[in-house]
N, C-alpha and C positions, 0 to 999 in steps of 0.2 A: 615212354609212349604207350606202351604194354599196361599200364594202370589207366591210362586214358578210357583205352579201348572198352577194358574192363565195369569199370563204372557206365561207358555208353551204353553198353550192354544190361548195364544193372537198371541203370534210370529205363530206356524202353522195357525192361524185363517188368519191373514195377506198373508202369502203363498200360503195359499189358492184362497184369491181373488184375487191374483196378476197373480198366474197362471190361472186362471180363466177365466182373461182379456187374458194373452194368447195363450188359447184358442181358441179367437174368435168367441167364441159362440158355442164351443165342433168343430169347424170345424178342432183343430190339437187336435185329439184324446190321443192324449199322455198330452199335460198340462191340459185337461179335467178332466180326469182319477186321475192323480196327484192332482190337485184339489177336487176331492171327496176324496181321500185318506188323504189328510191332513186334511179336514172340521171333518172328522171320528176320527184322532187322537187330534184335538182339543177337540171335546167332551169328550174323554176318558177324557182325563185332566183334564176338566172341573169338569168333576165325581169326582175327586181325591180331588179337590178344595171345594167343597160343602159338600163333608165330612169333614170340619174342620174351613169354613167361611161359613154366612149363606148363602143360594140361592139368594137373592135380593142383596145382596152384589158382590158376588163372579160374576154373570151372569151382573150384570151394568159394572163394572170392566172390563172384560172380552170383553162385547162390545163397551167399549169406548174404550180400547186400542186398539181392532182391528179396529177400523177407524180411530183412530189417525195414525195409525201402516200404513195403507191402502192408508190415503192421502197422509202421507210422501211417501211410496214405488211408488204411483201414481206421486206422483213430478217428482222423479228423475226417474223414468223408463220409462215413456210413457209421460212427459211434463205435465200432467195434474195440472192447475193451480188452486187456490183460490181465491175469491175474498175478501173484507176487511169482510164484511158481515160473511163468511165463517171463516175466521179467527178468529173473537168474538166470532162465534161456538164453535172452538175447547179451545181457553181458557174457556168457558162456562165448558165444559165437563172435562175438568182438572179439573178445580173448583171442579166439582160435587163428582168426583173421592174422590180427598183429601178430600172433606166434610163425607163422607161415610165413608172411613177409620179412622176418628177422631172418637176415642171413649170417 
């Protein structure tokens, strides 16, 4: 249930940044808004998650999916590219994920 949580948190965490970005920098007050609103429903989440996987787990977790989450939504929504360098990032961070979750 603790991975649930975590991922609910990842996907609003994602939403968040992405409205964020359109925003543009709170100038359209409405995805600004929405943006705090989801960052706030991500942490509840995260709360729920840390009751039952520990904090250094559940909060790494959590923040790799939300930029993996974040670059994919950045590709397809606004063009935003990677370079090859970037790329061996995010396998890096996979990596890490699945090492933390081996028990």
């Amino acid at each position: 249930m603790g991975i649930f949580f975590i991922i609910l948190a990842a996907l609003l965490d994602i939403a968040a940044n992405l409205m964020l970005k359109k925003s543009n920098g709170f100038q359209n007050k409405f995805y600004g808004v929405l943006a705090l609103l989801e960052v706030m429903c991500a942490f509840i989440a995260l709360s729920f998650a840390i009751k039952i996987i520990p904090l250094s787990v559940a909060y790494a977790s959590w923040g790799a999916l939300g930029i993996i989450g974040t670059i994919i939504g950045g590709y397809f929504l606004f063009g935003e590219k990677l370079n090859k360098k970037g790329i061996f990032g995010i396998f890096c961070i996979l990596c890490a994920i699945v090492l933390l979750h081996i028990e």
